[in-house]
DOMI-139912 format. One record per residue (C-alpha): residue number from 1; x, y, z. Coordinates in nm, 2 decimals, always signed. Each point is the difference from the previous one (the first is absolute). Example, Ala and Ser with C-alpha at 12.3 -4.5 7.8 and 13.67 -1.06 7.14 Angstrom:
<pts>
PT | num | u | v | w
PT | 1 | +1.23 | -0.45 | +0.78 $
PT | 2 | +0.14 | +0.34 | -0.07 $
</pts>
This chain:
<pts>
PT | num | u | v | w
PT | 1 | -3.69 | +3.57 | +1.95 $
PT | 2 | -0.14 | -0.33 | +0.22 $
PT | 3 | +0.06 | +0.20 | +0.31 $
PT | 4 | -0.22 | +0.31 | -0.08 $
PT | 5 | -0.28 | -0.23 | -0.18 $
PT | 6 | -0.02 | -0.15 | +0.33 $
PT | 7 | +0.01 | +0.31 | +0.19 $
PT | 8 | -0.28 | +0.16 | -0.18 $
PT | 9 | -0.22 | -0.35 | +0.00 $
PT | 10 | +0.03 | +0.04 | +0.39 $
PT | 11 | -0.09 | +0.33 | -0.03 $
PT | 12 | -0.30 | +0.03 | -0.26 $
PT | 13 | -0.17 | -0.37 | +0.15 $
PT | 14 | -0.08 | +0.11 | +0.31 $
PT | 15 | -0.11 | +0.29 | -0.15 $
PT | 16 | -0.26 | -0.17 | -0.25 $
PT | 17 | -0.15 | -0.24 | +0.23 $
PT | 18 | -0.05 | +0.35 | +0.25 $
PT | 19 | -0.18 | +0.13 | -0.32 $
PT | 20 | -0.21 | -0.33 | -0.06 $
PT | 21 | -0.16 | -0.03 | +0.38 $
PT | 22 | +0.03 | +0.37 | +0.12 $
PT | 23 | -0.13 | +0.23 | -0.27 $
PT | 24 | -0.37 | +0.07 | -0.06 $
PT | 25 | -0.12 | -0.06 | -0.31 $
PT | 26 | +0.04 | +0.39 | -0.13 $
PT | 27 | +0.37 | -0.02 | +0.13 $
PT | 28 | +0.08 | -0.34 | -0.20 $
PT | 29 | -0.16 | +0.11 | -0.32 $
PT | 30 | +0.16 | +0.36 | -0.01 $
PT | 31 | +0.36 | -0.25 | +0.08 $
PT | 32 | -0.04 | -0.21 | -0.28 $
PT | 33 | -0.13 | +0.30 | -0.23 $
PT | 34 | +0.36 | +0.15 | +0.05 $
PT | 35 | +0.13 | -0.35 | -0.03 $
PT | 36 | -0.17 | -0.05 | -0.37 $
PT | 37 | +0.09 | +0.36 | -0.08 $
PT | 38 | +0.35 | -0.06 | +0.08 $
PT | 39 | -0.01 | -0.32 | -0.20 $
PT | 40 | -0.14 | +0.18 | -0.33 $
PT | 41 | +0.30 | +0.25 | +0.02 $
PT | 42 | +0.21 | -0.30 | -0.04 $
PT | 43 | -0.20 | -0.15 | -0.26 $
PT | 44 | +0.02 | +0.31 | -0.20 $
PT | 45 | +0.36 | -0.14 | -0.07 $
PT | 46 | -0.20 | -0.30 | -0.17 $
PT | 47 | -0.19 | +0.18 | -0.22 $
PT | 48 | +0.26 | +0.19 | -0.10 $
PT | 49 | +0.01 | +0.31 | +0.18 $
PT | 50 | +0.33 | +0.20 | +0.01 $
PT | 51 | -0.13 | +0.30 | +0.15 $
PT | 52 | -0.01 | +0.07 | +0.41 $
PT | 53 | -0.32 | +0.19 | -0.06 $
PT | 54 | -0.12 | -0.25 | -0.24 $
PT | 55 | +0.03 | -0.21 | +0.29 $
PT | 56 | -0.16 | +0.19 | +0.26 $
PT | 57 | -0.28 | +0.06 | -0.24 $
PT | 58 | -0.08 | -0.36 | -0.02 $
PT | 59 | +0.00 | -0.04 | +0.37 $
PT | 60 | -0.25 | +0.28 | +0.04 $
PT | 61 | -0.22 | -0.11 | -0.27 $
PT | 62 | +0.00 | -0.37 | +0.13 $
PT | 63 | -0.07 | +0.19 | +0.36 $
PT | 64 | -0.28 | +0.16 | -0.10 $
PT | 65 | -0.15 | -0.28 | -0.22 $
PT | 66 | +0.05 | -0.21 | +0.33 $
PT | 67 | -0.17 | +0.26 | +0.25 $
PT | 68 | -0.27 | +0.03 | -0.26 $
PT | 69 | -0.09 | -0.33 | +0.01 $
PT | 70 | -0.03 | -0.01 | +0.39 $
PT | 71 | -0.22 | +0.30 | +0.02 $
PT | 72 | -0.26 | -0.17 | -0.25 $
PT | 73 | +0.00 | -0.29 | +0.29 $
PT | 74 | -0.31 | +0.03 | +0.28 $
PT | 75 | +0.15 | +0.15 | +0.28 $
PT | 76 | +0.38 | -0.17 | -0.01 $
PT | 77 | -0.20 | -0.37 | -0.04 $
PT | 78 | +0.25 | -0.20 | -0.18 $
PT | 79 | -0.24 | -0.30 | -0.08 $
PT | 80 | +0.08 | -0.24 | -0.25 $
PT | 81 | -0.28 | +0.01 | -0.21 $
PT | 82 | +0.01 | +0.37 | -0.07 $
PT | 83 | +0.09 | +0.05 | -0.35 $
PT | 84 | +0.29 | +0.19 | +0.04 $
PT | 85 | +0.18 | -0.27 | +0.22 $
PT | 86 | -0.17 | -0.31 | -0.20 $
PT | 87 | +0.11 | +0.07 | -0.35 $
PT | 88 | +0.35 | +0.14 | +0.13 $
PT | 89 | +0.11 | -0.36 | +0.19 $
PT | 90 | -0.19 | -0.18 | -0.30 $
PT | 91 | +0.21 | +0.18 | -0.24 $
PT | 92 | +0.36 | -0.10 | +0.19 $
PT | 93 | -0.10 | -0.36 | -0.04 $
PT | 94 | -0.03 | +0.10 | -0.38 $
PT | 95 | +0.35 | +0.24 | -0.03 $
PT | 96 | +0.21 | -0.26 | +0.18 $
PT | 97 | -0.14 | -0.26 | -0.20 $
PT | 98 | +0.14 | +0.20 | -0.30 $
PT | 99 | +0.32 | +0.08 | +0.21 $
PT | 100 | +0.07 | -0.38 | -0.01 $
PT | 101 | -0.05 | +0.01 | -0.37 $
PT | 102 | +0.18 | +0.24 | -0.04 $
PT | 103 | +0.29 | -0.10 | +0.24 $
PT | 104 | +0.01 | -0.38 | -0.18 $
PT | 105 | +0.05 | +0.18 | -0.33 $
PT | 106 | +0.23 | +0.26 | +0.04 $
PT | 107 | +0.24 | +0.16 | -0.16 $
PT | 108 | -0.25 | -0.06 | -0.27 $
PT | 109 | -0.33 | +0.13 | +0.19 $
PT | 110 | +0.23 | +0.38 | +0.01 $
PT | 111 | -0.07 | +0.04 | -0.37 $
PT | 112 | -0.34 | +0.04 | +0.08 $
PT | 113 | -0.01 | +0.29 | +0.29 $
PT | 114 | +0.38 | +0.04 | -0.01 $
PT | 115 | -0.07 | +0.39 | -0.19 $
PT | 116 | -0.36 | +0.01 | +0.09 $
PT | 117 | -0.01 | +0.30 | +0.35 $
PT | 118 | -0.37 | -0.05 | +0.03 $
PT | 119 | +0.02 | -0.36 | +0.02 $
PT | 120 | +0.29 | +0.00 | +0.27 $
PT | 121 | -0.23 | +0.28 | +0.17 $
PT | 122 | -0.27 | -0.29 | +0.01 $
PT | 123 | +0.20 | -0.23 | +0.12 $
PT | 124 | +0.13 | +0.21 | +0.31 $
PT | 125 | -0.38 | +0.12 | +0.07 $
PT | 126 | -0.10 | -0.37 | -0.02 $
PT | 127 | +0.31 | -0.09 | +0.23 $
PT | 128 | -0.09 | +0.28 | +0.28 $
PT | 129 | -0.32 | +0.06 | +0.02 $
PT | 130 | -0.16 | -0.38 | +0.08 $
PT | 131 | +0.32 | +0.01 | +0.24 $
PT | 132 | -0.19 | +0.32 | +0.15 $
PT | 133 | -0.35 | -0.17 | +0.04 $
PT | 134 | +0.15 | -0.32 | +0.11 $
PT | 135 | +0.18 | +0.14 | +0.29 $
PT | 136 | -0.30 | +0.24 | +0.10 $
PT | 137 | -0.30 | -0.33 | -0.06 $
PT | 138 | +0.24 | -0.23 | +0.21 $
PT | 139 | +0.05 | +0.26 | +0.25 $
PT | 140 | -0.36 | +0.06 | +0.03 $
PT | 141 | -0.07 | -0.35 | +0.06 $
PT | 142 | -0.30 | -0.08 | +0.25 $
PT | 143 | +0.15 | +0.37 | +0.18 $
PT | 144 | -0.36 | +0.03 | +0.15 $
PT | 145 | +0.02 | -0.28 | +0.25 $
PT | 146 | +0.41 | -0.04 | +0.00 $
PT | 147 | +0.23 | +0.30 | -0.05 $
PT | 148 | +0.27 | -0.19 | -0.10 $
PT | 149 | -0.13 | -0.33 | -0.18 $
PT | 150 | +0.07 | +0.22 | -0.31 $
PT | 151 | +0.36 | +0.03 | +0.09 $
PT | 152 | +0.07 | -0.34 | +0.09 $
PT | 153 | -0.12 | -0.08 | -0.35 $
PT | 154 | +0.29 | +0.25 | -0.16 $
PT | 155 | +0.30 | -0.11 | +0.26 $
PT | 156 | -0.11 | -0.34 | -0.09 $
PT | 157 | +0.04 | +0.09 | -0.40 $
PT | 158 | +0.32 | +0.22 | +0.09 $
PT | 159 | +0.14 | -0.30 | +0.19 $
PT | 160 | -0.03 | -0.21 | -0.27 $
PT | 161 | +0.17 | +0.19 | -0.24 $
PT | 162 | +0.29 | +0.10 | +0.24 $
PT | 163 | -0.01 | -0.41 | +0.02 $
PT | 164 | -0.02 | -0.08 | -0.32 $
PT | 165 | +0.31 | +0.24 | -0.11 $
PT | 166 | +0.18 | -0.08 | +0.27 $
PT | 167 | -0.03 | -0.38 | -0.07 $
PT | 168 | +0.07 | +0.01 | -0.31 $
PT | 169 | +0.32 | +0.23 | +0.02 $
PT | 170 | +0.12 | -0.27 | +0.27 $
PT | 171 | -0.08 | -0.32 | -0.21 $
PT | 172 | +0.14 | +0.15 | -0.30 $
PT | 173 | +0.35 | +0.08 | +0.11 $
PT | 174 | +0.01 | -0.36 | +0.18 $
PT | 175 | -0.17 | -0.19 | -0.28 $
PT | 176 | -0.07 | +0.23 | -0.29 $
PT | 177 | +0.11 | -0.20 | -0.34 $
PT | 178 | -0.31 | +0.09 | -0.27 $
PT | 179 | -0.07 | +0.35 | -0.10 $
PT | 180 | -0.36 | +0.11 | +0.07 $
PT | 181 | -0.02 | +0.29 | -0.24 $
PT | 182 | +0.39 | +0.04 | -0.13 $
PT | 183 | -0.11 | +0.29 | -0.27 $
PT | 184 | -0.17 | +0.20 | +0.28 $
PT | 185 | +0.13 | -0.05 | +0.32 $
PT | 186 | +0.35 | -0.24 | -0.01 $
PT | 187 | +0.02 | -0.02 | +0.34 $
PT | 188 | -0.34 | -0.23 | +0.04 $
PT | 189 | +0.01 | -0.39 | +0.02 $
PT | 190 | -0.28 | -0.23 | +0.00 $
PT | 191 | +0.19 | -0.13 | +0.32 $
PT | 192 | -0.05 | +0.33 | +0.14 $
PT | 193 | -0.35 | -0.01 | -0.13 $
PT | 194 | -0.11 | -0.31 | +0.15 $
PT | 195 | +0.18 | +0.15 | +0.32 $
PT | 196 | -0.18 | +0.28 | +0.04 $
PT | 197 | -0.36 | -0.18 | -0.05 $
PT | 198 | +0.09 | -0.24 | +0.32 $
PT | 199 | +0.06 | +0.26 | +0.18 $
PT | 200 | -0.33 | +0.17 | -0.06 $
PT | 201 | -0.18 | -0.31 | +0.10 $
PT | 202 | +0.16 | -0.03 | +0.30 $
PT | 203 | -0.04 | +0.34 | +0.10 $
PT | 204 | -0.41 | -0.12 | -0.10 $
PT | 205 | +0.00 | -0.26 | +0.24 $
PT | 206 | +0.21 | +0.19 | +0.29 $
PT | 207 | -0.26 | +0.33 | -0.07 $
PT | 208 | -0.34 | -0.24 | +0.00 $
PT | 209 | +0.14 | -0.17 | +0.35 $
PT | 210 | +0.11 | +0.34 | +0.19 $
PT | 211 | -0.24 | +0.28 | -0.16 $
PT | 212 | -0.39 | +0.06 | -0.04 $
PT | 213 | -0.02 | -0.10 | -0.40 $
PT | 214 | -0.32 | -0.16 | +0.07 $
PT | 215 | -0.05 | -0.13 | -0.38 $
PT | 216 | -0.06 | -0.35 | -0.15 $
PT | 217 | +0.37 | -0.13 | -0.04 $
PT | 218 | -0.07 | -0.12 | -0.35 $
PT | 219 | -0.03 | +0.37 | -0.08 $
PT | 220 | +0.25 | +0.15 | +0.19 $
PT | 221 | +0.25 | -0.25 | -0.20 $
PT | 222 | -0.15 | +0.09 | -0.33 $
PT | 223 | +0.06 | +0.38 | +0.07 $
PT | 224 | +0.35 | -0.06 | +0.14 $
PT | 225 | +0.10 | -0.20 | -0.26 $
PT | 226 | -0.13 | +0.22 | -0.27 $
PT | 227 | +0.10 | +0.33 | +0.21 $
PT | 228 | +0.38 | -0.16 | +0.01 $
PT | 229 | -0.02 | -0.07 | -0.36 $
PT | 230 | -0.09 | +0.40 | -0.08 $
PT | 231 | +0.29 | +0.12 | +0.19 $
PT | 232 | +0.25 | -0.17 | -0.20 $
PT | 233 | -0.18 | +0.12 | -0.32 $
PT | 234 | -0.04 | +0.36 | +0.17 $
PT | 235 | +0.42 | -0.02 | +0.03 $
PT | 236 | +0.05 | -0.11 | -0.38 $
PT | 237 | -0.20 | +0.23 | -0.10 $
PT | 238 | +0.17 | +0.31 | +0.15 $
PT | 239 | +0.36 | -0.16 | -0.13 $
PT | 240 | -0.20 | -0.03 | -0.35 $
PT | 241 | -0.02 | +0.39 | -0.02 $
PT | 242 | +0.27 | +0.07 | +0.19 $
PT | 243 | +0.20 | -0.22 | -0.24 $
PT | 244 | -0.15 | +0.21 | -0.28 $
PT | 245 | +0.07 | +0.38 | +0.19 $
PT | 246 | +0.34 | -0.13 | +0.05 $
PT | 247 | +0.00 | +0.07 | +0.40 $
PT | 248 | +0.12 | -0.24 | +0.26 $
PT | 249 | -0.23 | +0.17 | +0.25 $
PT | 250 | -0.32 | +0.18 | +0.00 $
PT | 251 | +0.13 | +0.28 | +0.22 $
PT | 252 | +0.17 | +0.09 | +0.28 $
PT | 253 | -0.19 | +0.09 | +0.27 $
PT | 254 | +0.07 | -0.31 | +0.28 $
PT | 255 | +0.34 | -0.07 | +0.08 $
PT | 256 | +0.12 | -0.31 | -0.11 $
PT | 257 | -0.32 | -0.12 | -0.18 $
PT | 258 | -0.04 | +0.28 | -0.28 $
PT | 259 | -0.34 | +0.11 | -0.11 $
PT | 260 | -0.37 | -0.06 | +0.14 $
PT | 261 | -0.06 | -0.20 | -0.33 $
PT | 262 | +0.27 | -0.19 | +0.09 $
PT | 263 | -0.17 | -0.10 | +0.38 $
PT | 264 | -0.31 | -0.05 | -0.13 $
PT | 265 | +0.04 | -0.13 | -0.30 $
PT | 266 | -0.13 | -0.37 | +0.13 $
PT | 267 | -0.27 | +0.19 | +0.21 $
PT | 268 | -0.14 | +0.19 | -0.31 $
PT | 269 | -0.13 | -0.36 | -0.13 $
PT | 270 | -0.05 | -0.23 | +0.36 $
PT | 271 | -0.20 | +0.28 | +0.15 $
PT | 272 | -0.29 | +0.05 | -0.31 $
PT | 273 | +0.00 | -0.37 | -0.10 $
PT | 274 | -0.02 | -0.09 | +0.36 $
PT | 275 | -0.30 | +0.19 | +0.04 $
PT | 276 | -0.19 | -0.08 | -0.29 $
PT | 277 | +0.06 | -0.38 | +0.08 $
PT | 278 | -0.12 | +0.05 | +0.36 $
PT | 279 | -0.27 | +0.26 | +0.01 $
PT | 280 | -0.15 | -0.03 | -0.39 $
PT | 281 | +0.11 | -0.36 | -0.11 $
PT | 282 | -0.05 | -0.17 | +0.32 $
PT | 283 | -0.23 | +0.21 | +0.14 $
PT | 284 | +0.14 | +0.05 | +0.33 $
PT | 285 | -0.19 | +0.28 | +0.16 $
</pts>
C-alpha cells in the first residue's frame, strides 16, 4: 500500500504543478471542472446515492451548474468582486464554520441531516463549488502583468496542505498521545495537530524567502494560519460523512490513495477560505 501511494504521489505532483504554471486559463478551468465533477460522483455516496447512474447524474448536473456559472462571467474574467465568485468564497467561510459545528458535536449533529438527501446535497455543493472558484480566482491572480503569480499562490496553498498532512502524520506516530477527534477520525492526535501547523509555518517562511509572495507578512501569516486550520477541518469533515456512508474510501480511482475526495479533501476548505482571507478579507488585489 505505502509503496504505490508513493508511486502515484511521484507521479500525479509533477503532474499538478505542470497544470498550475503551464495551462492557460481555459485549460486549468476545464481541469478542475472534471476534477469537481469527478468529486460529486463521489459525494453522491454521501448523500446517499446507491445508483451508478444516480451518480453520474449528479456529476453532470454539478457540471453544468458549474459551466453555467462561468459563461455568465465577462469574457473568462475571474475577478473577485463579481457576484458569482464573491458570495461563493463568502459562503465557504460560512459552511466550514458550520462543518466545525458540526464536527465538535457529532455523532449528535447526524440526527439532524443524517436522513435529510437535500441537506447532504447542500453540503457537497457548498464543499465543491467555492473549491471551484477558489482555484480559478487564485489562479487568475494579477494574470495580466504575471502569468503565473496566480499559480504560485495555489502551489503555495497546495504546499501547505501536503505540509500540514504530512507533519502531522509524522508527529503523530512519534508523539501522538491525545485524540483530536476520536468519534470521527481515531487516528488524529492533537500532537499530530500541533505538528502539522509547524510545519505550515515553516513552509510560510521558506515560501516568503525563495518565491515572489510580495504581501504584508502579517497577512500572509493570518491566511496560512487560518488556511492550515481549514484543511484539518476539510479532513474531519469528509471522515464525518464517510463515517456516516460506512466507506473507508471515497473511491477508487488513484492507486494507493482512494478517491478525489479523499486528495482533496483538505484542499476543498484551504483553497476557498484562503482566498476569501487574501483577496475579500485582506483585500489583496
Amino acid at each position: 500500500m505505502l509503496k504505490s501511494r508513493l508511486i502515484t504521489a511521484f507521479i500525479l505532483i509533477p503532474i499538478v504543478i505542470a497544470a498550475l504554471f503551464l495551462l492557460p486559463p481555459l485549460g486549468f478551468a476545464l481541469i478542475t471542472l472534471v476534477v469537481c465533477m469527478l468529486a460529486a460522483w463521489e459525494w453522491g455516496q454521501f448523500a446517499g446515492f446507491a445508483s451508478r447512474s444516480q451518480r453520474i447524474w449528479l456529476a453532470v448536473l454539478c457540471g453544468l451548474l458549474l459551466v453555467f456559472m462561468m459563461f455568465t462571467l465577462p469574457a473568462w474574467q475571474h475577478s473577485v468582486h463579481l457576484p458569482q465568485i464573491a458570495v461563493s468564497l463568502w459562503a465557504a467561510m460560512v459552511w466550514w464554520g458550520v462543518a466545525l459545528i458540526m464536527v465538535l458535536l457529532y455523532p449528535g449533529s447526524a440526527a439532524f441531516w443524517r436522513t435529510s438527501r437535500p441537506l447532504r446535497l447542500l453540503f457537497g455543493l457548498l464543499t465543491i463549488i467555492p473549491f471551484f472558484w477558489g482555484m480559478l480566482t487564485l489562479r487568475q491572480y494579477h494574470y495580466d502583468a504575471d502569468h503565473f503569480a496566480g499559480a504560485w499562490w495555489l502551489l503555495y496553498v497546495m504546499l501547505l496542505v501536503w505540509g500540514a498532512d504530512s507533519g502531522a502524520y509524522m508527529f503523530g506516530r512519534l508523539f501522538g498521545r491525545h485524540k483530536l477527534a476520536p468519534k470521527v477520525s481515531p487516528g488524529k492526535t492533537w500532537e499530530g495537530f500541533l505538528g502539522g501547523l509547524v510545519t505550515s509555518l515553516v513552509i510560510a517562511w521558506l515560501f516568503r524567502l525563495w518565491t515572489p509572495l510580495n504581501v504584508p507578512i502579517v497577512t500572509l501569516l493570518s491566511c496560512t494560519v487560518v488556511a492550515a486550520l481549514a484543511s484539518v477541518l476539510g479532513d474531519l469533515t469528509e471522515s464525518m460523512f464517510k463515517r456516516e456512508a460506512g466507506i473507508k474510501d471515497s473511491g477508487n480511482l488513484i492507486p494507493g490513495h482512494g478517491g478525489i475526495l479523499d486528495r482533496i479533501d483538505s484542499l476543498t476548505a484551504a483553497v476557498p477560505v484562503f482566498a476569501c482571507l487574501l483577496l475579500l478579507v485582506f483585500g489583496t488585489l
